[in-house]
C-alpha positions as CSV (number, residue, x, y, z in Angstrom):
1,X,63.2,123.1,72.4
2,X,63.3,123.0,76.2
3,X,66.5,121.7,76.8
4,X,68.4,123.5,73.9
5,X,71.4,124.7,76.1
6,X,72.1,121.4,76.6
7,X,72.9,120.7,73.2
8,X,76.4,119.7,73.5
9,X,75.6,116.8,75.6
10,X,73.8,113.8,75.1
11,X,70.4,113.5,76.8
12,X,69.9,110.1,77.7
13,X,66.8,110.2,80.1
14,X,64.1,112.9,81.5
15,X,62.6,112.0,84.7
16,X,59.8,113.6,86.6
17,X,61.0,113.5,90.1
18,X,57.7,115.2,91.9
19,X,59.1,118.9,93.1
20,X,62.0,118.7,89.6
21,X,62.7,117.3,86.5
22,X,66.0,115.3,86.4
23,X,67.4,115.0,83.1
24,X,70.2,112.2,83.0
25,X,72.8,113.2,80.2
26,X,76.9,112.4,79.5
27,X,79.6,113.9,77.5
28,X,79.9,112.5,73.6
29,X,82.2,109.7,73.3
30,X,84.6,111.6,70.9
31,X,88.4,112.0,70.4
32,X,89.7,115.1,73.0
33,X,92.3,116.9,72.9
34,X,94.7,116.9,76.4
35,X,95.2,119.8,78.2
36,X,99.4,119.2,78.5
37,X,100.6,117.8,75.2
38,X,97.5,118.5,72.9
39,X,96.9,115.1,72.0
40,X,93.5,114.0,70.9
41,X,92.0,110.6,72.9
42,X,89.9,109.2,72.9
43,X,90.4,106.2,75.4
44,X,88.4,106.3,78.4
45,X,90.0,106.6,81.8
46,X,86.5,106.0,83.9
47,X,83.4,107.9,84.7
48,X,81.7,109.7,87.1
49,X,78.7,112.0,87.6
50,X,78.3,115.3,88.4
51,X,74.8,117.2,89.3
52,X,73.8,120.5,88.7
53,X,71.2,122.7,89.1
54,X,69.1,123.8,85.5
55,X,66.8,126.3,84.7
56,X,63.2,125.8,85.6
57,X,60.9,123.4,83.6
58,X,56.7,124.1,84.2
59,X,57.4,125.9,87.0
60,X,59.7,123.0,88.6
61,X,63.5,122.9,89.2
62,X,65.9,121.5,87.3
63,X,68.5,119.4,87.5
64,X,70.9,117.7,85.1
65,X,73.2,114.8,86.2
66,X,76.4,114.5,83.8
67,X,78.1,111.5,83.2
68,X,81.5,112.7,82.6
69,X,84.2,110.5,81.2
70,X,87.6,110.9,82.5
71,X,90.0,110.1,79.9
72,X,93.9,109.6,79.8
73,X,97.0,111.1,77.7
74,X,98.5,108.5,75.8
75,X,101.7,110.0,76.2
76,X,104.1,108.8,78.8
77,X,105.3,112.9,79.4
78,X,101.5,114.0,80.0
79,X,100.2,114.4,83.4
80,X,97.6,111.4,83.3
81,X,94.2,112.1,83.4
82,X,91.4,114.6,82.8
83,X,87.6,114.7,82.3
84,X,85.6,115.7,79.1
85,X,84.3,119.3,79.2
86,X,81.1,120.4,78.4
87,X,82.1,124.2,77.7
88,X,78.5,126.6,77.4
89,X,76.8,124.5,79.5
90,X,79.2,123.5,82.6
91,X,82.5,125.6,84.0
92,X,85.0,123.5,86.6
93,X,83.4,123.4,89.8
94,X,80.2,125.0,89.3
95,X,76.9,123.7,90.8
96,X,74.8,125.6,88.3
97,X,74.7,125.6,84.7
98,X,75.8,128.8,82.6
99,X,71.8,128.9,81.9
100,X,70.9,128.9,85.4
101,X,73.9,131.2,86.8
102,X,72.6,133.9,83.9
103,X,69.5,133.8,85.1
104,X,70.5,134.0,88.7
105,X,72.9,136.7,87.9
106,X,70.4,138.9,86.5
107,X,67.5,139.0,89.0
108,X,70.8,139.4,91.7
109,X,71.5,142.1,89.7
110,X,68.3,143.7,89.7
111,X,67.3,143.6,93.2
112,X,70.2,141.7,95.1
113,X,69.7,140.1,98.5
114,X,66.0,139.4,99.8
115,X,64.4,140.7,97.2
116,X,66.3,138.7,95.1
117,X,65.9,135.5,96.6
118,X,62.1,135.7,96.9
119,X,61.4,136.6,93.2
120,X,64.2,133.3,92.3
121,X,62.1,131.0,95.0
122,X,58.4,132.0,93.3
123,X,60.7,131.0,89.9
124,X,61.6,127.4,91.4
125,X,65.0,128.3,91.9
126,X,65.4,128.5,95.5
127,X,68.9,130.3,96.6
128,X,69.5,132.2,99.7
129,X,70.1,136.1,100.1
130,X,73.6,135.3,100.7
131,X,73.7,133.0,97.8
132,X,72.2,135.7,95.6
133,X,75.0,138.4,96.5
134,X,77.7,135.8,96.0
135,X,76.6,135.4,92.6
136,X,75.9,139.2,91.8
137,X,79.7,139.9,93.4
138,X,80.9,136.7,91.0
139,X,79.5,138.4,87.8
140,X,82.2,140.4,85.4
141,X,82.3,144.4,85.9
142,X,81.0,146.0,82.7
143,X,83.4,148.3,80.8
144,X,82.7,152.0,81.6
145,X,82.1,154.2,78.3
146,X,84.9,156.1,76.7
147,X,83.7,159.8,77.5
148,X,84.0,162.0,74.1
149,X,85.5,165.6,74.4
């Protein structure tokens, strides 16, 4: 399935926009839970839409725009508002999905800088050398082995 790590939201349209496919999805409309008191709602606040880049499709970029729906406490205490999250396929403030970072993340990690952004551009994901050391220096430090005695 092409679009498998997309799987927790709902695909509502694929497009072929010439250099990318644009694939149109939203959040489910279920009950979530609110970040201050713990409440699940499942009223719906508004909506707006967030685009971010996707792995490649047939040797084209991709892009997913998200319709998120901001949704609201229904406790008086609560702060107000919050949007749905989309966790395995979108973090707070990314522009990239966690598909897309991994990949970026390991050809940065492989040959970081230039060499890195050429081999991501031949792969339709165009990113700068500065871009591609960002997200090498954004990536978690592996644990160093335990040595034995």
């Amino acid at each position: 399935m092409v679009f498998g790590g997309l799987a927790p939201l709902v695909i509502e349209q694929v497009e072929d926009a010439g250099d990318r496919i644009v694939v149109r999805a939203s959040t489910p409309l279920v009950a979530v839970a609110c970040p201050d008191c713990g409440v699940a709602t499942a009223r719906v606040h508004g909506l707006h839409e967030r685009t971010v880049g996707d792995v490649p499709v047939n040797a084209r970029r991709g892009q997913v725009v998200v319709r998120v729906r901001g949704r609201s406490a229904r406790r008086s205490g609560a702060a107000g508002r919050f949007g749905s999250r989309s966790p395995g396929v979108l973090h707070r403030y990314q522009r990239r999905t966690v598909r897309l970072q991994a990949l970026v993340g390991s050809v940065a990690r492989e040959l970081a800088g230039r060499g890195a952004a050429r081999l991501l551009s031949k792969l339709a994901v165009p990113l700068s050398r500065d871009s591609t050391v960002r997200a090498l220096l954004r990536m978690p430090y592996a644990a160093p082995p335990v040595p034995r005695l």
